[in-house]
C-alpha positions in Angstrom: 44.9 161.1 236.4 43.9 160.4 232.5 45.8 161.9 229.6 42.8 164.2 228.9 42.9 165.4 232.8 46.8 166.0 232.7 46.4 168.4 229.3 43.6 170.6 230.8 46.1 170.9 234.0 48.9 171.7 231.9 47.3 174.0 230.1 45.8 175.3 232.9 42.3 175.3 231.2 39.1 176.0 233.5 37.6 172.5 233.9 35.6 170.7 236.6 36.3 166.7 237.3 33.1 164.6 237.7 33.3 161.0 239.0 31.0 158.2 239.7 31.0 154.2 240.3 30.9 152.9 236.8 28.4 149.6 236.5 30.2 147.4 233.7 26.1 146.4 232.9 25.5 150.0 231.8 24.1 149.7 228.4 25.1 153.3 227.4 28.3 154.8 228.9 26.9 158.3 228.5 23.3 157.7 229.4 24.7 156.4 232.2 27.5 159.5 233.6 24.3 161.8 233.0 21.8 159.5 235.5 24.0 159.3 237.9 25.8 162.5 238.2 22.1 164.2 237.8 22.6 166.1 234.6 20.4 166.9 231.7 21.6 164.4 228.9 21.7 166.8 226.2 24.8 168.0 227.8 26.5 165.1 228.0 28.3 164.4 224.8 30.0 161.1 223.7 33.2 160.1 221.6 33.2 158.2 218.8 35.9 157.3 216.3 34.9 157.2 212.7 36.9 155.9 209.4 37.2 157.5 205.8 37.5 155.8 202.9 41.3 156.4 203.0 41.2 155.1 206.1 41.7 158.3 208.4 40.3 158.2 211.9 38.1 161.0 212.7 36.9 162.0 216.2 33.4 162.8 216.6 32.2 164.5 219.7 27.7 164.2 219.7 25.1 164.2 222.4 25.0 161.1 223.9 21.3 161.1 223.5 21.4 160.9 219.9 23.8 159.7 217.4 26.3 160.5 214.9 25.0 161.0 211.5 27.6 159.6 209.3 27.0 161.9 206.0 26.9 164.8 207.8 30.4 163.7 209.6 32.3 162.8 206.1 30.6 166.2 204.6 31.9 168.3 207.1 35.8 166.4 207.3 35.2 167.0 203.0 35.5 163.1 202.2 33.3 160.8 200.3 32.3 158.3 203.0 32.9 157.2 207.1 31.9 154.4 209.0 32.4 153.1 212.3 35.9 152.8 212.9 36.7 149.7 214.3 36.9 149.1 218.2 40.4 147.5 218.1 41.9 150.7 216.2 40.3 153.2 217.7 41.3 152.3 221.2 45.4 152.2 220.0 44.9 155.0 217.9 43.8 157.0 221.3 45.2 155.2 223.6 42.0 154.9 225.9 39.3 151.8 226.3 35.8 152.0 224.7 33.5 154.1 226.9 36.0 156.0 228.4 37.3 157.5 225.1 38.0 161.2 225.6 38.6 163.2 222.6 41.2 165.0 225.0 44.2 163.8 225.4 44.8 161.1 222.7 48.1 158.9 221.7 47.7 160.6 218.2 46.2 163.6 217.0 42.8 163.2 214.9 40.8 165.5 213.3 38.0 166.5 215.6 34.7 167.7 215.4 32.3 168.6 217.8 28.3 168.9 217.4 26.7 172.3 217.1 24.6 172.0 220.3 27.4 172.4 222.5 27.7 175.8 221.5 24.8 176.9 223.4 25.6 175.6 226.6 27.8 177.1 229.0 29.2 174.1 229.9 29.3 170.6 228.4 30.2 166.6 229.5 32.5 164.6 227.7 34.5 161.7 229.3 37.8 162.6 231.1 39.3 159.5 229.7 37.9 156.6 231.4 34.7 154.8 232.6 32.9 156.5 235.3 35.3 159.7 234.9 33.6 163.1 233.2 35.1 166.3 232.7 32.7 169.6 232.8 34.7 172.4 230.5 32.8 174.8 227.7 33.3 174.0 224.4 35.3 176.5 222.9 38.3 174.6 225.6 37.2 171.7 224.3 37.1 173.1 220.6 40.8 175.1 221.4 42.7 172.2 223.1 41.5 169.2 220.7 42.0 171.7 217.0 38.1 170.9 216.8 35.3 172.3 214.1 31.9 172.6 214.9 29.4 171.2 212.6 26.0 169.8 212.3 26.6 165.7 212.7 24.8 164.7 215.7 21.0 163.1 214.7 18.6 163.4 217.4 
């Protein structure tokens, strides 16, 4: 069990645990839960850890077959700028390993926000806190259980 997997059972929200055997050559952690679990990668979304310009991380929840668009991200958390946060913080900050970052479940709450095509589906992808590990859950439980905002910052 992952943080992000003991939450949604103690909040007893609907969810749906996917696993597969990780390959550490992967070249894209998402890219690679949505080949080999057979899903349409549109669903699948990754999470990324951004920094303001006061230094605030920000989650960052986008289809893993685009990317995060960084303007659109500091426009909708209403700060000047973000960039990548760095590796090193954002693992203690959440308390998970790059690629299996789960914006569920973290050491420390951040402010979260989720891209707008999620809405549409009836379920989404997002990992369940560590590589090879996916939880299925909609995104309003996502949205409800993280604090989360939608907004347009995903780039295709």
């Amino acid at each position: 069990m992952t943080p992000a997997l003991d939450l949604l059972k103690k909040v007893r929200a609907e969810h749906r645990i996917h696993s597969y055997e990780h390959d550490p050559k992967a070249a894209s952690y998402g890219l690679e839960a949505a080949e080999k679990l057979s899903l349409d990668p549109a669903q699948v979304f990754k999470t990324l850890l951004a920094s303001s310009e006061k230094g605030e991380l920000l989650v960052a929840v986008v289809p893993v077959v685009g990317s995060l668009d960084l303007k659109a991200l500091a426009h909708a958390a209403g700060v000047k700028k973000v960039e990548m946060a760095d590796p090193a913080a954002a693992q203690r900050s959440t308390g998970y390993l790059l690629g299996g970052i789960s914006p569920l479940g973290q050491k420390k709450r951040l402010r979260t926000f989720i891209d707008v095509t999620a809405q549409p589906f009836t379920t989404i992808f997002v990992s369940a806190g560590r590589r090879g590990l996916e939880v299925e859950l909609s995104a309003a439980v996502l949205a409800e259980h993280t604090q989360a905002i939608f907004a347009e910052i995903g780039r295709a």
